[in-house]
C-alpha positions as CSV (number, residue, x, y, z in Angstrom):
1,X,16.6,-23.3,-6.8
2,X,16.1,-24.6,-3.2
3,X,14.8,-23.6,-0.4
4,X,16.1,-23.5,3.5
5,X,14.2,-23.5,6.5
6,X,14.9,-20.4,8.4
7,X,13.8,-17.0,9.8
8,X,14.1,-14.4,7.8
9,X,16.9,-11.9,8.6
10,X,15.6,-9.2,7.9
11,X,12.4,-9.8,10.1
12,X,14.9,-9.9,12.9
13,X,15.9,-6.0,11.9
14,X,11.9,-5.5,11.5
15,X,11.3,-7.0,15.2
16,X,13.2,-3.9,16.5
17,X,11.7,-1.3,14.5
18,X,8.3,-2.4,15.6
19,X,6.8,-3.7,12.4
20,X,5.3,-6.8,13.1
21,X,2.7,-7.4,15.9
22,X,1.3,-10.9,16.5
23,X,-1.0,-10.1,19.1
24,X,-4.2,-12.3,18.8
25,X,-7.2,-10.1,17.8
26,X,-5.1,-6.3,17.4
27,X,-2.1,-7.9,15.6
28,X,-1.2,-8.3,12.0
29,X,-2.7,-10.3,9.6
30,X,-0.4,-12.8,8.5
31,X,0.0,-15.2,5.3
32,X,1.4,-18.7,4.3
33,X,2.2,-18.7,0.7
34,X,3.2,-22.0,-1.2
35,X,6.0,-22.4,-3.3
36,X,6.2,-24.6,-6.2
37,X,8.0,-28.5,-6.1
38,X,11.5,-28.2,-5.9
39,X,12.2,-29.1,-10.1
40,X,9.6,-26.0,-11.0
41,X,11.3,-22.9,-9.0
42,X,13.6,-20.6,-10.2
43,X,14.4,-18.9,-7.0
44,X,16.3,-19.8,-3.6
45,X,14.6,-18.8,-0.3
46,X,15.8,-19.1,2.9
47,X,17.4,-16.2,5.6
48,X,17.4,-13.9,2.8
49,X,14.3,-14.0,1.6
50,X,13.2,-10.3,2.3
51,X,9.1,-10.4,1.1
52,X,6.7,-12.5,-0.2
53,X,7.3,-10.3,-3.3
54,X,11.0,-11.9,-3.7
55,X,8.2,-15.3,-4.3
56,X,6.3,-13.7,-6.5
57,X,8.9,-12.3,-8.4
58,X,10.2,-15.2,-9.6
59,X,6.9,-17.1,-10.2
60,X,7.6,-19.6,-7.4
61,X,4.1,-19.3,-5.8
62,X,1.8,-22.0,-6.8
63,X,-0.7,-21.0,-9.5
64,X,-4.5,-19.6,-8.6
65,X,-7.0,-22.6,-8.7
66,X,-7.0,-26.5,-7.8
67,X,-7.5,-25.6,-4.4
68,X,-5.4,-22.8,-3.8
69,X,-5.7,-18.9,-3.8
70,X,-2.6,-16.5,-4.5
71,X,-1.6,-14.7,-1.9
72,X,-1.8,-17.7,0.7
73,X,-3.9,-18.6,3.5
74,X,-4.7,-16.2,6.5
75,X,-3.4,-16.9,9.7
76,X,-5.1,-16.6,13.5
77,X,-2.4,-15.1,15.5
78,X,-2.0,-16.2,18.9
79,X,-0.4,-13.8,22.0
80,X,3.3,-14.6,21.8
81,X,4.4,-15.4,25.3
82,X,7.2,-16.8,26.7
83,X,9.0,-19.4,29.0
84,X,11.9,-18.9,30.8
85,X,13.9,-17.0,28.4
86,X,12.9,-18.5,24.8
87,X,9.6,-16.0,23.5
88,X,7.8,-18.0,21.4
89,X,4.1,-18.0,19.4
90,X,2.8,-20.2,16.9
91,X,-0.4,-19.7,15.0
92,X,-4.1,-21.3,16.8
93,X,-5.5,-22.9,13.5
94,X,-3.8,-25.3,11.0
95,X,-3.4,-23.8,7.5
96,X,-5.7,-25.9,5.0
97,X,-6.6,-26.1,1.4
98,X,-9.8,-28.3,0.9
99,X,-10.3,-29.0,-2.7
100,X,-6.7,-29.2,-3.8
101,X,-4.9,-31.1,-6.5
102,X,-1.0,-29.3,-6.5
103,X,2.4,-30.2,-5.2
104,X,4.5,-28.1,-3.2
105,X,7.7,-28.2,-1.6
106,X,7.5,-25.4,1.0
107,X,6.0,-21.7,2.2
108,X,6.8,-18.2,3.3
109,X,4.6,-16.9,6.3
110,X,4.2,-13.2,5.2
111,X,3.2,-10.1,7.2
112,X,0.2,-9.2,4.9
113,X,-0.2,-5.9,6.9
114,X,2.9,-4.3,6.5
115,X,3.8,-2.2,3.5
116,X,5.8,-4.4,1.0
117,X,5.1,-7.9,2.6
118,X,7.6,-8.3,4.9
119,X,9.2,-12.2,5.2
120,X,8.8,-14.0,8.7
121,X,10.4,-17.2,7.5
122,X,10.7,-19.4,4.8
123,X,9.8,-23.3,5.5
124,X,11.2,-26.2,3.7
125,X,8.8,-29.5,3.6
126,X,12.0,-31.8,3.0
127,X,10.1,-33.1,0.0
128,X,7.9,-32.3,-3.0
129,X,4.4,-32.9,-0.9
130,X,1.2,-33.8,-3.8
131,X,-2.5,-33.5,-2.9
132,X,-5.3,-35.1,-5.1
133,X,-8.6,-33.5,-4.7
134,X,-7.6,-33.4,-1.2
135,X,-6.9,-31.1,1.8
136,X,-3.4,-30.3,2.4
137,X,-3.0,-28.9,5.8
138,X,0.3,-27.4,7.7
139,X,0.0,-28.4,11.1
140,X,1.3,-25.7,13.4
141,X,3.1,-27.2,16.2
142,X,2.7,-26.6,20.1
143,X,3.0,-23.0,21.3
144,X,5.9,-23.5,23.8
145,X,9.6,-23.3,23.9
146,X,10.5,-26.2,22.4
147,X,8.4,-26.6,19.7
148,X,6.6,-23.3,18.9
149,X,6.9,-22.3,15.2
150,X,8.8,-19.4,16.2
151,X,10.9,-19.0,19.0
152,X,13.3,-15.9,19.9
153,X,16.5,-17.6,22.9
């Protein structure tokens, strides 16, 4: 039960067989998912994690309602692009859930497109994160090659 930050391995055999596209407006539509706090999961996500199904599977997503939908929110894509010889995108709008009263400790981002729901990564929050009839927002971070939420060297 624990969660690692990392791309998903087999997204990296995906990116070569042409299953994912990010491009802004023609791409993919992709999904962040929330996982349950740390003491409530019965799974362990991290490189492995093949599919938002794996997330599902074990009950780890948090539960319809207090702010939140199954499934996850739907993300804008933006062009990925690249600088010097890191590729890297990130997405244009921060993920948010107005309304909310749940704890989480992390997400998968999802290809909601592609048969099976194909992992991009899993994300670990470092902590159990609580919202009050709140918004809890992920705040996607610059679209470069240093900080780009992901980013291919």
């Amino acid at each position: 039960m624990a969660i690692t930050s990392a791309i998903a391995t087999s997204f990296k055999v995906e990116i070569l067989k042409a299953v994912h596209n990010f491009t802004n407006s023609s791409g993919n539509t992709f999904k962040v998912a929330l996982i349950k706090a740390n003491a409530s999961q019965s799974g362990t996500y991290g490189a492995a994690t093949t599919s938002y199904t794996t997330v599902t599977g074990n009950s780890d997503e948090l539960a319809n309602g207090n702010g939140y939908t199954t499934g996850g929110y739907s993300l804008t894509n933006t062009t990925p692009s690249s600088t010097g010889t890191t590729a890297h995108l990130t997405f244009s709008a921060n993920a948010q859930w107005t309304s909310a009263t749940f704890t989480t400790r992390g997400c998968i981002i999802y290809n909601d497109s592609a048969s099976g729901d194909p992992a991009v990564m899993v994300i670990d929050f470092g902590a159990d994160y609580s919202v009050s009839g709140g918004t809890f927002e992920i705040q996607w971070p610059t679209n470069d090659a240093s900080n780009a939420i992901l980013r291919i060297a």
